[in-house]
C-alpha positions in Angstrom: -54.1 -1.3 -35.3 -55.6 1.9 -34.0 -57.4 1.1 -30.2 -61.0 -0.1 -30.2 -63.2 1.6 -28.2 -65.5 -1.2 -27.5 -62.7 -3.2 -26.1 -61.7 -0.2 -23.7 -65.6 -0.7 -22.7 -65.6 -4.3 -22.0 -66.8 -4.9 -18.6 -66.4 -0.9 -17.7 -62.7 -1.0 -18.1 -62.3 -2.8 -15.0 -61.4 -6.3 -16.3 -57.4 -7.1 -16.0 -57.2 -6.7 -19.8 -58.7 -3.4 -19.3 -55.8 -2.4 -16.4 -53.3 -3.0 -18.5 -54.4 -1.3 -21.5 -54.6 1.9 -19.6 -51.0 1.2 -17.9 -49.9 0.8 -21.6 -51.1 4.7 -21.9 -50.0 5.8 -19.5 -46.4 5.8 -19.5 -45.2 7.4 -15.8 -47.0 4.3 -15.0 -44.8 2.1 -16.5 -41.5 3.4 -15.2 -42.9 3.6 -11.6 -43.3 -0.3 -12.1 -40.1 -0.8 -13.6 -38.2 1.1 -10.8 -39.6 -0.7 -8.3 -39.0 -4.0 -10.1 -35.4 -2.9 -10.3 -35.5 -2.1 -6.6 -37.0 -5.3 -5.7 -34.2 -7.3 -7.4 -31.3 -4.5 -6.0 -32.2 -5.6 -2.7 -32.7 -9.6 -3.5 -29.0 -9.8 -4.6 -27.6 -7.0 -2.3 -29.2 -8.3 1.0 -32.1 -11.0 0.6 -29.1 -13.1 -1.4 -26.7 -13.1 1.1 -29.2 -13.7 4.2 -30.4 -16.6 2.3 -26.8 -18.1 2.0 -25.8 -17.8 5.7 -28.6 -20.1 6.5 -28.3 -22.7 3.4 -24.5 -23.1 3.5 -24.3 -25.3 6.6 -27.2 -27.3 5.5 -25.2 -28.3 2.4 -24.5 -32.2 2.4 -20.9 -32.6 3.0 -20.9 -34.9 -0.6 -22.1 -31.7 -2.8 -19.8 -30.1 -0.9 -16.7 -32.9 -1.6 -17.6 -32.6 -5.7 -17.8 -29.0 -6.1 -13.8 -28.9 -3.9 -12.3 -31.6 -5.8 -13.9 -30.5 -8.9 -12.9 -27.1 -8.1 -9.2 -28.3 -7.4 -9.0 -30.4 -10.6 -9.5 -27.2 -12.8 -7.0 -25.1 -10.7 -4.4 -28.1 -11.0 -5.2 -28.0 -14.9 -4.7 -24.4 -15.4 -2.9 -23.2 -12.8 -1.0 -24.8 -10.4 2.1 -27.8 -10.9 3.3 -30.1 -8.6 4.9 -28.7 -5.3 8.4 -28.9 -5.6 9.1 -28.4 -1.4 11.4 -30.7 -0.1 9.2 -33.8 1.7 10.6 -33.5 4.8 9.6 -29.4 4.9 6.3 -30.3 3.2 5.9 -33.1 6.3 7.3 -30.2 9.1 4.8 -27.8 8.0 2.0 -30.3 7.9 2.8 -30.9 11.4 1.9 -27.6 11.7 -1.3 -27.4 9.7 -2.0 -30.5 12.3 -2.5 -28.3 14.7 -5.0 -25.8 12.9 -6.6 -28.9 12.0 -7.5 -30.5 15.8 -8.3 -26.8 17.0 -11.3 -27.1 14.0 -12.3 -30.6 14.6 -16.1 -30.8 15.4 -16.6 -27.8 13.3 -15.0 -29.3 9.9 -12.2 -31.5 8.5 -9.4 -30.2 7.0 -6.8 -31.2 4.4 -3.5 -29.1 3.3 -2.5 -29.9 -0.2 1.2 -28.3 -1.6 1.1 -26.8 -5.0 3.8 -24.7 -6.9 2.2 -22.1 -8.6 5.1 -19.9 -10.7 3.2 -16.5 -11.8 0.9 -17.0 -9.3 2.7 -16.1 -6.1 2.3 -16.5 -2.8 -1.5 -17.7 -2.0 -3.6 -19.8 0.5 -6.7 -20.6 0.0 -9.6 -22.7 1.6 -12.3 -24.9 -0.7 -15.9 -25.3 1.0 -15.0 -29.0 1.9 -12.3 -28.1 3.9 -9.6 -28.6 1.6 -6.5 -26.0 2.1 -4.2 -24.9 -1.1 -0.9 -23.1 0.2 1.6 -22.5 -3.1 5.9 -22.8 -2.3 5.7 -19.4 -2.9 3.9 -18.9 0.1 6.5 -21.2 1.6 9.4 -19.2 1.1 8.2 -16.0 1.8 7.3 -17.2 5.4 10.2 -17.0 7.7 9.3 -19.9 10.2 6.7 -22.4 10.2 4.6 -20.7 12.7 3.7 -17.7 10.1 2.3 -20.3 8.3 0.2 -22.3 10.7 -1.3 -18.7 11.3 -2.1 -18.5 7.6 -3.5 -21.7 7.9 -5.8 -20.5 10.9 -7.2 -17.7 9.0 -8.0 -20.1 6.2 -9.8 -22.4 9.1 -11.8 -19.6 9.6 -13.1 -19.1 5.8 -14.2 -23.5 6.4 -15.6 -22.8 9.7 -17.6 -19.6 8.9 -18.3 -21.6 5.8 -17.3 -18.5 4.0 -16.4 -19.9 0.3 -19.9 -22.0 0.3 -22.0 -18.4 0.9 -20.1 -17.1 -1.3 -20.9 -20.1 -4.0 -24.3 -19.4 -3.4 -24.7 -15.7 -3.4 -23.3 -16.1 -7.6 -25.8 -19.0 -8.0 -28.6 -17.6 -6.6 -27.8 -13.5 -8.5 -27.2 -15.9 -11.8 -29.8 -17.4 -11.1 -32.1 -14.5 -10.7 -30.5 -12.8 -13.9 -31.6 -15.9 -15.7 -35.0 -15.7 -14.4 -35.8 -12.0 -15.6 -33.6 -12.2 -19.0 -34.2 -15.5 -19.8 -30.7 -16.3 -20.6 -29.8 -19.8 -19.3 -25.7 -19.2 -20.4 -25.3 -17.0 -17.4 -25.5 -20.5 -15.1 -23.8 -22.5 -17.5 -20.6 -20.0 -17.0 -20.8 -20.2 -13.6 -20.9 -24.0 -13.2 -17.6 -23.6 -15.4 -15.9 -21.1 -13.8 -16.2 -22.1 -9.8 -12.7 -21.5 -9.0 -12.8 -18.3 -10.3 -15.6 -17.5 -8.1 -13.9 -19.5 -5.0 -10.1 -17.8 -5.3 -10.5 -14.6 -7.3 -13.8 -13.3 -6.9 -13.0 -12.1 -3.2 -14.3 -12.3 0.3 -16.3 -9.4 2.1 -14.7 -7.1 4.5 -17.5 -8.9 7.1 -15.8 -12.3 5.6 -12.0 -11.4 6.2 -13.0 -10.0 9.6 -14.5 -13.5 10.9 -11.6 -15.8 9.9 -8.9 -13.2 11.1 -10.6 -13.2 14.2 -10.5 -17.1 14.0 -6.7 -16.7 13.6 -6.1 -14.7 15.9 -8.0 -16.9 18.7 -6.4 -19.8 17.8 -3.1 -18.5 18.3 -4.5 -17.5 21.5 -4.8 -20.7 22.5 -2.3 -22.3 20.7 0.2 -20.1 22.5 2.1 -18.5 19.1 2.2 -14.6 19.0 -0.3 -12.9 17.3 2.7 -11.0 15.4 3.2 -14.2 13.2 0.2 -13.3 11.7 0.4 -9.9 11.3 4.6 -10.2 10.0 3.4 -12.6 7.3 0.7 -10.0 5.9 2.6 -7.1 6.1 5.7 -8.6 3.9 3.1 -10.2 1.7 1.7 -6.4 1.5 5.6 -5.2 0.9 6.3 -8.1 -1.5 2.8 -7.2 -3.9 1.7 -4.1 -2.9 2.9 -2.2 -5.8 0.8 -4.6 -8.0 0.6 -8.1 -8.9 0.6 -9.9 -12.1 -0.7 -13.5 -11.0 -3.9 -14.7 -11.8 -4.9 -15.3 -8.4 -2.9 -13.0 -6.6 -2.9 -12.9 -2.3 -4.4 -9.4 -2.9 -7.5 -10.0 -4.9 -9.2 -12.1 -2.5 -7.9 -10.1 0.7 -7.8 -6.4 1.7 -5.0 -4.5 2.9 -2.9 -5.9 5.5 -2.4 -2.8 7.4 -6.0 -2.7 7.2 -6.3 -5.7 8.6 -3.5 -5.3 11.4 -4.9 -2.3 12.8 -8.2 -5.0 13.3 -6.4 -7.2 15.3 -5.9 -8.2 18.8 -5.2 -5.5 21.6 
């Protein structure tokens, strides 16, 4: 219907109505709006997001917390992982170890290793928010001592401490969340609800993220008296061993950067 004067008169074009009739003509108008709304949500997700998540991950109750690991672990066992087929008495030497990573945390948060063999996976670690700390055989038998592995287990300690896998729950809550909110499509937090160890394992720490729990490693060894080499060994043959590319679902490599990287970040 063509416009009606007498409305573009009604109370001398200065009711709300009459605002955004005119911004409905005038079309530079529009897109200014729409690039700033575009701006405003680029730097929610890209900086108000994360912000937000650093101070609401360690006010988390430890029970949400508990349900989204062991739910989170349930799935991986499901799809992923089988039972770990390490001998018990290596399974119990290298908890002694993990042991260790674990008193050096207490007061901070509790930690639990759990064995998995996951064939086509590869070698992998990985922390849940709860505390909970996944290392596969293959991981196992790449290592050549225990004590590489107790600093794997450090690092991991740091992603707990740091509370790094929480934050990182609840930067993809909060962006589908704020997708939801401006398409109106409620599947987007459905998927995600499904999909939490894809987001834990494969979705990948920040740079800032790796930095903190290497640094965690690397302290603990510190004190705990084992050379920072371990460390460093154990990422550079993981690097040789998948460097070239890496078939498993969860690869070491998708969730951490380059180990020479990562090296050259290390202690002096």
């Amino acid at each position: 219907m063509p416009d009606s004067p007498a409305l573009d008169r009604i109370d001398g074009g200065r009711s709300a109505f009459g605002f955004a009739h005119a911004l409905e003509r005038r079309w530079q108008s529009v897109l200014v709006v729409t690039v700033l709304v575009i701006g405003v949500c680029w730097a929610t997700v890209t900086v108000g997001v994360p912000v937000a998540a650093r101070y609401l991950a360690p006010v988390i109750p430890a029970g949400v917390s508990n349900t989204i690991s062991n739910e989170g672990l349930a799935q991986l066992d499901r799809f992923f992982f089988e039972p770990s087929e390490l001998d018990p008495q290596e399974q119990s030497e290298i908890l002694e170890g993990f042991l260790r990573v674990a008193q050096y945390a207490e007061g901070d948060e509790p930690l639990r290793l759990e064995f998995r063999s996951g064939e086509g996976i590869g070698a992998n670690a990985f922390a849940l928010p709860s505390g909970i700390v996944v290392v596969t055989d293959e991981l196992v038998e790449l290592s050549e001592d225990h004590e590489e592995l107790v600093a794997v287990f450090a690092h991991e300690a740091g992603h707990v401490v740091n509370r790094h896998s929480m934050r990182l729950l609840l930067q993809s809550s909060a962006t589908a969340m704020l997708v939801a909110a401006f398409t109106g499509d409620i599947t987007s937090l459905s998927s995600l609800a499904a999909s939490i160890p894809t987001v834990l394992v494969q979705s990948g720490y920040s740079r800032t993220f790796e930095r903190e729990a290497d640094a965690y490693a690397y302290e603990f060894l510190e004190a705990a008296n084992i050379p920072a080499s371990k460390f460093t060994d154990i990422l550079l043959r993981l690097e040789a061993e998948y460097g070239g590319g890496v078939e498993g679902v969860l690869s070491y490599f998708l969730t951490h950067p380059p180990a020479t990287e990562r090296v050259e970040g290390g202690p002096d």
